[in-house]
TORPA-4810 file (N, C-alpha, C, O; in nm, 3 decimals):
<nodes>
NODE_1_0.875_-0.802_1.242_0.869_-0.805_1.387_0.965_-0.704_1.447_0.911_-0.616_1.514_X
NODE_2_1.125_-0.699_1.434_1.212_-0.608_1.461_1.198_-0.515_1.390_1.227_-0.405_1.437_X
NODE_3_1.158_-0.522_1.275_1.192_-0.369_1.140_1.348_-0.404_1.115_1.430_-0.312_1.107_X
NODE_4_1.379_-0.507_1.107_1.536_-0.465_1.053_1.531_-0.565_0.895_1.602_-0.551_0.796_X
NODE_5_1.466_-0.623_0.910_1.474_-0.723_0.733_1.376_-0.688_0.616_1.411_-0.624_0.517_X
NODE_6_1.258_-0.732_0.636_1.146_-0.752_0.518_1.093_-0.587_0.538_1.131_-0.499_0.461_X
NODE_7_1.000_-0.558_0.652_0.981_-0.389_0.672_1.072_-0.273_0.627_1.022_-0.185_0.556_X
NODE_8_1.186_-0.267_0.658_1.253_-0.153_0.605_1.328_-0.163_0.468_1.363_-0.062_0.407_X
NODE_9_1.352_-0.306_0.417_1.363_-0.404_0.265_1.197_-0.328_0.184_1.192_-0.293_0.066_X
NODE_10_1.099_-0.321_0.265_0.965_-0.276_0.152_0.962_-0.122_0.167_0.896_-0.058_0.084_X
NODE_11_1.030_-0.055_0.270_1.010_0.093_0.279_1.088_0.125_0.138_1.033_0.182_0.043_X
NODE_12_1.215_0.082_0.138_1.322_0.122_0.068_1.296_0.148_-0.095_1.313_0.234_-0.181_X
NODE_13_1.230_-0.022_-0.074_1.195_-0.066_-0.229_1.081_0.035_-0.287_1.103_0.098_-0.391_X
NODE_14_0.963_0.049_-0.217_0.903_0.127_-0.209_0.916_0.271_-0.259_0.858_0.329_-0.350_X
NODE_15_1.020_0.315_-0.161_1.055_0.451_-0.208_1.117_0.483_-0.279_1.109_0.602_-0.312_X
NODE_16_1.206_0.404_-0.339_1.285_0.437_-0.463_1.157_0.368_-0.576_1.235_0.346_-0.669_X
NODE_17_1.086_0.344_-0.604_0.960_0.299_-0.680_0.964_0.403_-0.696_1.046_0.460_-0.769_X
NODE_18_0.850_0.473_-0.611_0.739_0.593_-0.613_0.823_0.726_-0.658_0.757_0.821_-0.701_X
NODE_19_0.952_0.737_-0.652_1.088_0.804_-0.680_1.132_0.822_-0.838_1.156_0.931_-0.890_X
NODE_20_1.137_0.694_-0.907_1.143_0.630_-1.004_1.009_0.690_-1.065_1.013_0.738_-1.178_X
NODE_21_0.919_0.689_-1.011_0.792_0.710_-1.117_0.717_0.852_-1.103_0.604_0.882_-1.143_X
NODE_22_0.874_0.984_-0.990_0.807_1.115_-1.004_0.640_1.107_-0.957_0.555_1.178_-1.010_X
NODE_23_0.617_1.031_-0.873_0.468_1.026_-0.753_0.511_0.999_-0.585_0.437_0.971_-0.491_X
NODE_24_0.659_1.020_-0.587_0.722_1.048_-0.439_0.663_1.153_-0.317_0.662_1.149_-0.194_X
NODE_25_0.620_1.237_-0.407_0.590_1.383_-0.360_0.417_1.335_-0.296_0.380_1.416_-0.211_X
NODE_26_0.325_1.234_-0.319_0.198_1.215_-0.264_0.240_1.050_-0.205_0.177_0.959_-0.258_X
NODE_27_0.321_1.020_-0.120_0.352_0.963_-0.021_0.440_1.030_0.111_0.489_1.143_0.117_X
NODE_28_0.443_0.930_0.207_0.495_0.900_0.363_0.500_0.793_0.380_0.406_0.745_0.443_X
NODE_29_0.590_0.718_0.341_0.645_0.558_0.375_0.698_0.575_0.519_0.739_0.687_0.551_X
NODE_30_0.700_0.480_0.602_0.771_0.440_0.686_0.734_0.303_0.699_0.632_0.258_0.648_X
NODE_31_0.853_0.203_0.797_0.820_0.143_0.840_0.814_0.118_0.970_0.840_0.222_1.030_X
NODE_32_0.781_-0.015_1.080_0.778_-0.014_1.198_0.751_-0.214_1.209_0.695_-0.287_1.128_X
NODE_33_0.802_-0.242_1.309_0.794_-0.365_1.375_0.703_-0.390_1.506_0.683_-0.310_1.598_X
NODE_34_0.641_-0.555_1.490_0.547_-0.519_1.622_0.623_-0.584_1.719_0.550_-0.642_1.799_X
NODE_35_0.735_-0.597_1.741_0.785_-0.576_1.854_0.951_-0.483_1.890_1.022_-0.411_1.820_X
NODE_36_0.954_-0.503_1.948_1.065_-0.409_2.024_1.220_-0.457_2.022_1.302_-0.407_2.099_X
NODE_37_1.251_-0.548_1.940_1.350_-0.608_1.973_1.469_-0.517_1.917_1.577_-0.542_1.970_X
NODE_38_1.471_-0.385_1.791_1.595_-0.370_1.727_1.576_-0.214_1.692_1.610_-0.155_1.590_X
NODE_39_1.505_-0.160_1.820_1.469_0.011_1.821_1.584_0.060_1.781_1.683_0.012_1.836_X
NODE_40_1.606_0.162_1.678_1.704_0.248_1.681_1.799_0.173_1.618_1.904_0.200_1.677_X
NODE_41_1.821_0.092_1.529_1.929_0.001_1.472_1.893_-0.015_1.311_1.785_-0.034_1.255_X
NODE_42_2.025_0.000_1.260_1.983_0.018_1.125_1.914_-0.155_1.038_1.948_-0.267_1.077_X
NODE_43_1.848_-0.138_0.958_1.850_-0.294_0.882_1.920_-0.380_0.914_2.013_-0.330_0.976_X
NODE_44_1.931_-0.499_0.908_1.988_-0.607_0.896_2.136_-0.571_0.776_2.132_-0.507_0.671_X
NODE_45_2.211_-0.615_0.820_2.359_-0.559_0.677_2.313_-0.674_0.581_2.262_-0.620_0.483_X
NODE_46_2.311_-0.796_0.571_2.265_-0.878_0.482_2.161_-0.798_0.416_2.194_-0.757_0.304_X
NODE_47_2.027_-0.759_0.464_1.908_-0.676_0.398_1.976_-0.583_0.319_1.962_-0.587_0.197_X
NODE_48_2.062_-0.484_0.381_2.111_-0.379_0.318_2.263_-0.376_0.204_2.315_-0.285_0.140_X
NODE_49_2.289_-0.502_0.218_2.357_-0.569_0.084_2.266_-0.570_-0.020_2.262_-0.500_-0.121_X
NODE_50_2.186_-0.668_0.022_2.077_-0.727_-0.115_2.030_-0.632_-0.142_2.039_-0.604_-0.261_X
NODE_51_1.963_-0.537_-0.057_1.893_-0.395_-0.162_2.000_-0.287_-0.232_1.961_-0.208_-0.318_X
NODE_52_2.089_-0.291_-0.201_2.219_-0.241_-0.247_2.256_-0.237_-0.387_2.289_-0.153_-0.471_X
NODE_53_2.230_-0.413_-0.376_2.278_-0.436_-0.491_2.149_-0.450_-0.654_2.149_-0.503_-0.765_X
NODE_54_2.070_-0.375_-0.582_1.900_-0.379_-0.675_1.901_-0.224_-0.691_1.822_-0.160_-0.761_X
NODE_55_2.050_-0.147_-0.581_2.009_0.022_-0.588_1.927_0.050_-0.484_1.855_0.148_-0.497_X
NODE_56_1.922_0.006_-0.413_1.805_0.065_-0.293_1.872_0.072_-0.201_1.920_-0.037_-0.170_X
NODE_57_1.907_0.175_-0.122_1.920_0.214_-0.017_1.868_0.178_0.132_1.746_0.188_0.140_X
NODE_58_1.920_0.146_0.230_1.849_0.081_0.348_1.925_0.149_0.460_1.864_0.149_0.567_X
NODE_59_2.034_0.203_0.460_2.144_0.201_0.570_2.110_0.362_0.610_2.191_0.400_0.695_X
NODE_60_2.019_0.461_0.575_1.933_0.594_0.658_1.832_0.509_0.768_1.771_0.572_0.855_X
NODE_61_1.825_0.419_0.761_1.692_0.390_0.800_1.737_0.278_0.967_1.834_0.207_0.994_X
NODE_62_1.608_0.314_1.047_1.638_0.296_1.173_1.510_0.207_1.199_1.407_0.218_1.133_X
NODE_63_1.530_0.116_1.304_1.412_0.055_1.353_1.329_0.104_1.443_1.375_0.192_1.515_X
NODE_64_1.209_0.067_1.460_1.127_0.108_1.535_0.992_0.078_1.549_0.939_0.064_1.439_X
NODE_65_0.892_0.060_1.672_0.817_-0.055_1.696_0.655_0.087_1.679_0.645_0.201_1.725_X
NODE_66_0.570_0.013_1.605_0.452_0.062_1.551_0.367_0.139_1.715_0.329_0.102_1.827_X
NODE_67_0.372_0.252_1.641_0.273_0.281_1.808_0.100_0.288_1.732_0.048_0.274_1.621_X
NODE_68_0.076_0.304_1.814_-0.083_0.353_1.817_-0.133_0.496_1.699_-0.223_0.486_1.615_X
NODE_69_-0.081_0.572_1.712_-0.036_0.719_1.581_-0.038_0.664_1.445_-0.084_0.732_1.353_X
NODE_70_0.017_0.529_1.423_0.025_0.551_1.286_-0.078_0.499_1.255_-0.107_0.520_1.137_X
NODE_71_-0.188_0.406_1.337_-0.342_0.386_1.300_-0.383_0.491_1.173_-0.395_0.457_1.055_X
NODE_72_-0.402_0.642_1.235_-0.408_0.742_1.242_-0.387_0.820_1.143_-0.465_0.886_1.073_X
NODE_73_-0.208_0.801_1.142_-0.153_0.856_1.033_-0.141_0.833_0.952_-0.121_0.927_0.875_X
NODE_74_-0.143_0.677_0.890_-0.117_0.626_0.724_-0.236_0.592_0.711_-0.317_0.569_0.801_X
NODE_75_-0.256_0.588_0.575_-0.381_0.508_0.500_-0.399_0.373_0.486_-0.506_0.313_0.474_X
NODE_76_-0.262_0.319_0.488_-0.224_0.153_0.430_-0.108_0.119_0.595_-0.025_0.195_0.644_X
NODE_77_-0.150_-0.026_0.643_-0.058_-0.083_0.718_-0.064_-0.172_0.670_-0.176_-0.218_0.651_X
NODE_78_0.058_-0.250_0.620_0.079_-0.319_0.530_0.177_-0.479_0.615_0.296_-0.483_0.648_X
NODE_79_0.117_-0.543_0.621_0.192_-0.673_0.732_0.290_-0.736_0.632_0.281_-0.722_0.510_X
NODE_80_0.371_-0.798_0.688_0.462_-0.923_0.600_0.423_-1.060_0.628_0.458_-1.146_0.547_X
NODE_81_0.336_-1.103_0.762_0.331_-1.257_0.714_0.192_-1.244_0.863_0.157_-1.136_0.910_X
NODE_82_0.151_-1.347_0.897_0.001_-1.369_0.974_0.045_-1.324_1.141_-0.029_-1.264_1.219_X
NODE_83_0.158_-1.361_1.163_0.174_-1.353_1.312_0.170_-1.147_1.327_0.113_-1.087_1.418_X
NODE_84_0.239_-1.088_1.223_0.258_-0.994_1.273_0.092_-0.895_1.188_0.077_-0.776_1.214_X
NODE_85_0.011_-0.952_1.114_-0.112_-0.881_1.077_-0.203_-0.951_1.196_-0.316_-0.913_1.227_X
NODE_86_-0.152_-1.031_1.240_-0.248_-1.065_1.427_-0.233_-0.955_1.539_-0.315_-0.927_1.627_X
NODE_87_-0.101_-0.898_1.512_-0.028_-0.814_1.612_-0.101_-0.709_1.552_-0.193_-0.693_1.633_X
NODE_88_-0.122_-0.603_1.433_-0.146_-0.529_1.415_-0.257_-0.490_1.497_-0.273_-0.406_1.585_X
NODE_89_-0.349_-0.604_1.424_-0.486_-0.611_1.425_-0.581_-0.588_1.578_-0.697_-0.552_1.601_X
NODE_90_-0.451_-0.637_1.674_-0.483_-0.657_1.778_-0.472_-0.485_1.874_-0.537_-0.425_1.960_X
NODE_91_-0.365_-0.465_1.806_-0.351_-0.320_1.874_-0.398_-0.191_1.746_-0.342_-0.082_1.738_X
NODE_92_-0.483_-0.226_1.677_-0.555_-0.142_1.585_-0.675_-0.063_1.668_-0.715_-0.098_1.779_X
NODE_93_-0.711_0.020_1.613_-0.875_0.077_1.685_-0.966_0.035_1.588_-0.949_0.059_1.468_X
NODE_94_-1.057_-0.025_1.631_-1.137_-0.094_1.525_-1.198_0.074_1.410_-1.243_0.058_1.296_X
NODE_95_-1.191_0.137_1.440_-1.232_0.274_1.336_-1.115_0.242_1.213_-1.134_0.253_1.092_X
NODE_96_-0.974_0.193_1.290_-0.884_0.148_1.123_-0.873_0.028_1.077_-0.801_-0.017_0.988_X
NODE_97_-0.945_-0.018_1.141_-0.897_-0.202_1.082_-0.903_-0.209_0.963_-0.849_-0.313_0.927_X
NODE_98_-0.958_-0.129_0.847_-0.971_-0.178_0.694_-0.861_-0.103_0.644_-0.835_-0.078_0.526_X
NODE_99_-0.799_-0.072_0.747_-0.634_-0.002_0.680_-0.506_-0.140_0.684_-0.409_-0.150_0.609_X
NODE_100_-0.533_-0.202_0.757_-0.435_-0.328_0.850_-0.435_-0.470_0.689_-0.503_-0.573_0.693_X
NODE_101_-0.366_-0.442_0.600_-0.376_-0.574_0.497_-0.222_-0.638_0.505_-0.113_-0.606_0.554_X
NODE_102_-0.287_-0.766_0.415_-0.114_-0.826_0.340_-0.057_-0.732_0.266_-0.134_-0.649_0.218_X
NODE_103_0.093_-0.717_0.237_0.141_-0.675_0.133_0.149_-0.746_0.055_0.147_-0.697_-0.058_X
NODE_104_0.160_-0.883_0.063_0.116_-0.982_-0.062_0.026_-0.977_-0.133_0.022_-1.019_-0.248_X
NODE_105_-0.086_-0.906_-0.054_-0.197_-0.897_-0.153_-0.209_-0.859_-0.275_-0.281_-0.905_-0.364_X
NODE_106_-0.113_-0.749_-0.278_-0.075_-0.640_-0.423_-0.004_-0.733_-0.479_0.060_-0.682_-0.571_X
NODE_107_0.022_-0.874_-0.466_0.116_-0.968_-0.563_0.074_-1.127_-0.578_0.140_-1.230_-0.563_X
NODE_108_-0.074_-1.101_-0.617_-0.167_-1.210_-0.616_-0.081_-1.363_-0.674_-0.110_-1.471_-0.624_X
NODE_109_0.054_-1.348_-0.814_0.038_-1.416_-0.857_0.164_-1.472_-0.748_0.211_-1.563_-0.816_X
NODE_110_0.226_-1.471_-0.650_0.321_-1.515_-0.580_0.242_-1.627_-0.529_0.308_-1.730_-0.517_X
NODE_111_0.102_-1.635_-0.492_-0.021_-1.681_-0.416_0.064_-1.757_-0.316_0.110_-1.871_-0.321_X
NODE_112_0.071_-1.657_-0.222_0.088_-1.633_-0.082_0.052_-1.504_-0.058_0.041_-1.417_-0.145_X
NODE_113_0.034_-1.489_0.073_-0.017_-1.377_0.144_0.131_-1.339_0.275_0.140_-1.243_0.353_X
NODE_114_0.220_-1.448_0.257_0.348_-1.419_0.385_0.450_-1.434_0.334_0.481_-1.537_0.274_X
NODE_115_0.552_-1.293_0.352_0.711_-1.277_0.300_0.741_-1.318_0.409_0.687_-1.276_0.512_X
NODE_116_0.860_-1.436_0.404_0.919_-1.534_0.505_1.002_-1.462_0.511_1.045_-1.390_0.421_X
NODE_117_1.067_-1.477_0.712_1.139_-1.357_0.745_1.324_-1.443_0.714_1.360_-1.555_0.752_X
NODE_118_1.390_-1.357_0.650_1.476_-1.386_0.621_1.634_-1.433_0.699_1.730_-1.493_0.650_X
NODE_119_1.610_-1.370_0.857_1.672_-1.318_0.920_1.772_-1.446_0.924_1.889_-1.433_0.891_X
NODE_120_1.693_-1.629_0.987_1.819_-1.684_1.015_1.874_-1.766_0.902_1.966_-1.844_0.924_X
NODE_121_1.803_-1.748_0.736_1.857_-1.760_0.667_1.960_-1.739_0.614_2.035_-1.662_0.673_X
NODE_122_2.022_-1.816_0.445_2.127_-1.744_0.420_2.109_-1.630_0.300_2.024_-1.542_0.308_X
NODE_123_2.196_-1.641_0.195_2.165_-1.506_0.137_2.056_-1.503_0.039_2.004_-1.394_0.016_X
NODE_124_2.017_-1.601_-0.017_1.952_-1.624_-0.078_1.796_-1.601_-0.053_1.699_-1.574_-0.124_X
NODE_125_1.821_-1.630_0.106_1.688_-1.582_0.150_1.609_-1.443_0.151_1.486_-1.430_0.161_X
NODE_126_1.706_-1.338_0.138_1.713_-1.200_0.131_1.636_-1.161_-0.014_1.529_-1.114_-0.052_X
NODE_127_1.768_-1.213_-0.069_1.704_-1.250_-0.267_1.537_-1.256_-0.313_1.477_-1.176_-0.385_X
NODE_128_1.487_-1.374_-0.249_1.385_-1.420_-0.287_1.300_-1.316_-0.189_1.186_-1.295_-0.229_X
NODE_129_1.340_-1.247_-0.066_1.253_-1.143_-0.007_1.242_-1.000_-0.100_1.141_-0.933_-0.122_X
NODE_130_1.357_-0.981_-0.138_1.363_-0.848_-0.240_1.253_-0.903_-0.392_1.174_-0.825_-0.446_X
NODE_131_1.268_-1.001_-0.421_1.203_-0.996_-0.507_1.053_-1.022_-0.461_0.979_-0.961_-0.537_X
NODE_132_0.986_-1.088_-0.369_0.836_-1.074_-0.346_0.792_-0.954_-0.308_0.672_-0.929_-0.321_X
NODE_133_0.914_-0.821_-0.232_0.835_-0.722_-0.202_0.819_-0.614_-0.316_0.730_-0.529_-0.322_X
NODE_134_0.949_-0.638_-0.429_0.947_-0.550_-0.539_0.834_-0.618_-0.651_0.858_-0.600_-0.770_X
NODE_135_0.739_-0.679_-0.622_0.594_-0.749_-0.711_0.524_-0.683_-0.636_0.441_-0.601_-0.676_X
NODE_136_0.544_-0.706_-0.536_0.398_-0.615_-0.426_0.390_-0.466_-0.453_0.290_-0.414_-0.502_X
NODE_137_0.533_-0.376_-0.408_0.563_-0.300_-0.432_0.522_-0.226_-0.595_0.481_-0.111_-0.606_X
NODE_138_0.539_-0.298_-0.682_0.451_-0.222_-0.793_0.315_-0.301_-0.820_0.275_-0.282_-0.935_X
NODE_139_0.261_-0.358_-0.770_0.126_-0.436_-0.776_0.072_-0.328_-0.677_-0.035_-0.274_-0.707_X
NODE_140_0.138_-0.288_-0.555_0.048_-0.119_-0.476_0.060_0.010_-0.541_-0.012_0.108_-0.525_X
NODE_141_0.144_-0.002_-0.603_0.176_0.116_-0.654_0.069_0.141_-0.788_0.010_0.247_-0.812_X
NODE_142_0.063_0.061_-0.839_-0.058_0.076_-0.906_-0.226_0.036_-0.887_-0.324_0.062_-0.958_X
NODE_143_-0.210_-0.037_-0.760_-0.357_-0.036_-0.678_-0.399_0.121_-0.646_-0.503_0.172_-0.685_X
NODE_144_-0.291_0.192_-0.562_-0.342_0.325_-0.532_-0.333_0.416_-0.619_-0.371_0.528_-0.585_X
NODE_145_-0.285_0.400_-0.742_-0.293_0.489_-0.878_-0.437_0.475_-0.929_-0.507_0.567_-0.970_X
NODE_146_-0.464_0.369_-0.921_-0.553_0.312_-1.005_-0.706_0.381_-0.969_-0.792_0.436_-1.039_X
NODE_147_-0.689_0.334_-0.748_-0.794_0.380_-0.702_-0.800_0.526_-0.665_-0.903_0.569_-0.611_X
NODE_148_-0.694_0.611_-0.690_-0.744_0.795_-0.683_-0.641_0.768_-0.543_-0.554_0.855_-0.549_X
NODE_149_-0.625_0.704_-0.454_-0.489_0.755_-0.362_-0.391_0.855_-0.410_-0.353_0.961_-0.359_X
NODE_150_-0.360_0.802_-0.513_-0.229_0.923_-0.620_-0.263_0.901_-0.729_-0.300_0.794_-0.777_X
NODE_151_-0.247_1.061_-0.802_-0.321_1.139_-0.931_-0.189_1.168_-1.037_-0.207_1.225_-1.144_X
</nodes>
């Protein structure tokens, strides 16, 4: 919703993945929140502990609320839980809606489809977020290998 916990927690993870596996170079990660609450503010420091301490980096990274462009511009919009793939969906152009999924999806065996937002949790909650997005995170990473996205 802000981009400061689970969203810029899956950019990170993400990009040090695709980094890790020398296929960095045929991506554009970003992330974005569907609302406005934490423009211009780095992660959550709790978020950017826990990925810290997995090696991932979070503290370059700034918030910022999804416009209309990245319909457009990415291939994959990737939600964290139902309220905010409602939000997407809603301000999507129906020409991208088959871009708008779970990121859970890429992590069938979690069976859930929603990374719970960590924010008024405690640390632990962070924990168990780093680890559902780093399953997803290589469960996509080899969805779009698999399907010709990256060669």
């Amino acid at each position: 919703m802000g981009n400061i916990c689970r969203s810029p927690t899956a950019e990170g993870v993400f990009a040090k993945l695709v980094k890790d596996n020398r296929v960095d170079n045929h991506f554009v990660i970003d992330s974005a929140g569907t609302h406005a609450y934490h423009i211009g503010d780095a992660p959550d420091l709790r978020s950017q502990k826990a990925a810290s301490d997995r090696g991932v980096a979070l503290s370059h990274l700034r918030a910022r609320k999804v416009n209309i462009t990245d319909f457009e511009k990415f291939d994959f919009i990737l939600a964290m839980d139902a309220e905010n793939h409602a939000n997407l969906m809603a301000l999507c152009p129906d020409s991208h809606k088959t871009k708008v999924q779970y990121f859970l999806d890429y992590a069938p065996q979690l069976k859930t489809r929603e990374v719970p937002d960590p924010y008024y949790g405690g640390k632990y909650g962070f924990e168990k977020v780093l680890d559902m997005i780093e399953a997803a995170a290589l469960g996509f990473l080899a969805h779009v290998q698999k399907t010709g996205h990256v060669k």
